[in-house]
N, C-alpha and C positions, 0 to 999 in steps of 0.2 A: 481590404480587410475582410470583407465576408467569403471571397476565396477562401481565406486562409483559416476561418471557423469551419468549412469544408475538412480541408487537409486536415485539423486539430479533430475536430470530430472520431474520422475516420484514424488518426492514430492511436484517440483511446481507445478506440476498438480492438485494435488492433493489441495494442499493450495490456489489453486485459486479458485478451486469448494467452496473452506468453505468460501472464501471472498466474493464469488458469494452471499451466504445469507447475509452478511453484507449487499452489497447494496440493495436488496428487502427489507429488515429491516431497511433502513434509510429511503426511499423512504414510505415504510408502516405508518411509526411513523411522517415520515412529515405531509402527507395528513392526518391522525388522529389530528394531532394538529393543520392543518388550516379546520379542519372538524369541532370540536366542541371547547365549551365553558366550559367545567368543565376539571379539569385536565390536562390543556396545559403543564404548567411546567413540570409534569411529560413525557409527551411524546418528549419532546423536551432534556430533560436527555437523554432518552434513543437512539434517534437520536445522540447526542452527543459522546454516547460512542459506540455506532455502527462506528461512524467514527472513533473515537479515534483506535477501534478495527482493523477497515480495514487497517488503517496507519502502524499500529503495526504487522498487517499477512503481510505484503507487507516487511516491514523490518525484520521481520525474515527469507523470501525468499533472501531479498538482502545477508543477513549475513552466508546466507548457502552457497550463489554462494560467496562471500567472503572470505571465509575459506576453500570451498572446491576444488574453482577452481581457484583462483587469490592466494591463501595463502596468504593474506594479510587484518586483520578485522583492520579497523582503531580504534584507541585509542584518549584518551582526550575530554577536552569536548564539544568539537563540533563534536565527532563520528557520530553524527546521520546524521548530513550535511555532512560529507566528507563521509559517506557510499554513499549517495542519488548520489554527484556529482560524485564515485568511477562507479556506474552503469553506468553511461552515458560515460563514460572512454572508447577509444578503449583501449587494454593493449598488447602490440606487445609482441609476442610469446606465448602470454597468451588465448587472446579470442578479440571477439570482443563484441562492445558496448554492453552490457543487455537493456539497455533502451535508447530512445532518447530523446532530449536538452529537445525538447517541453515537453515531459510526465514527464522528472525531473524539469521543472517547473512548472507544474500544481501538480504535489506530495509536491513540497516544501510546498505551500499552508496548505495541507491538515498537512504534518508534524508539522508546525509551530501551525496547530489549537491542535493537539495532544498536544503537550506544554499546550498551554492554558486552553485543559478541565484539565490536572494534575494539573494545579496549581491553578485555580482557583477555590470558591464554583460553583455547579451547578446552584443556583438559578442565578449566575452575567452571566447567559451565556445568548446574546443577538440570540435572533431568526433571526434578519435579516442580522444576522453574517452566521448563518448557513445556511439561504436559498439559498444563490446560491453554497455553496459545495454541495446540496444535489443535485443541477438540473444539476449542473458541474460531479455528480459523476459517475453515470451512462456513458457517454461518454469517462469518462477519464479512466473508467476502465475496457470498453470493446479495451481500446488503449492498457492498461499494460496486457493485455489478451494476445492481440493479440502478441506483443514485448515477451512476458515473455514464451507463448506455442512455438512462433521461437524460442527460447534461448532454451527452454527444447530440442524439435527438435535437434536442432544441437551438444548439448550435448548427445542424443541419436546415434547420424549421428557418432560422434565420439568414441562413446563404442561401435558399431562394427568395 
């Protein structure tokens, strides 16, 4: 088992470098579509699922620390929320919190917009719905950086 908080360690790291271009790619595809006049929709799509994507890298880090280190991935159909509120969880003799209140409430946000781009056409998707995730994103993700490299940290601290 403590191999293996090794290996989890080093693939949040890993997955947060790849989530790192999520944000330059939401932040690039915004100012592109308050930049010009031809092809907005299209770049507001691709904003779209650049966030949809980071929401999605960020829950598959949750679901590793999930199974790998709490043994416990929640079920049913609110898994996505009870993974989100399972992070901010201290878990006695288990670990401590992965994320804090505040960064699992500003994730809820971004989760709930995930919801939204899946079920809705792209074209219903409102811009001034997205513009403050995108000015929000940056900050909130240099926060699950920092929370999520402790967490690796400590799972490193513990495999020796």
């Amino acid at each position: 088992m403590i191999e293996s908080y090794r290996v989890l360690a080093n693939r949040i790291r890993f997955e947060l470098n790849q989530l790192e271009q999520l944000i330059i790619r939401c932040e690039r595809g915004m100012k592109a579509y308050q930049n010009t006049s031809e092809n907005r929709d299209l770049f507001l799509d691709s904003v779209a699922l650049s966030l949809h994507d980071l929401y999605t890298g960020l829950e598959l880090i949750f679901s590793k620390i999930a199974t790998g280190v709490d043994g416990h991935m929640p079920a049913g159909q609110e898994w996505h929320r009870d993974l989100l509120i399972q992070m901010s969880l201290d878990i006695a003799q288990t670990r401590p919190k992965v994320i804090s209140i505040s960064t699992r409430e500003a994730l809820d946000e971004y989760r709930r917009f995930r919801h939204v781009v899946r079920n809705v056409y792209s074209f219903n998707l409102d811009a001034k719905r997205l513009e403050p995730l995108i000015e929000r994103s940056r900050p909130i993700f240099t926060q699950i950086q920092q929370e999520l490299f402790s967490f690796a940290d400590l799972l490193e601290q513990i495999a020796q």
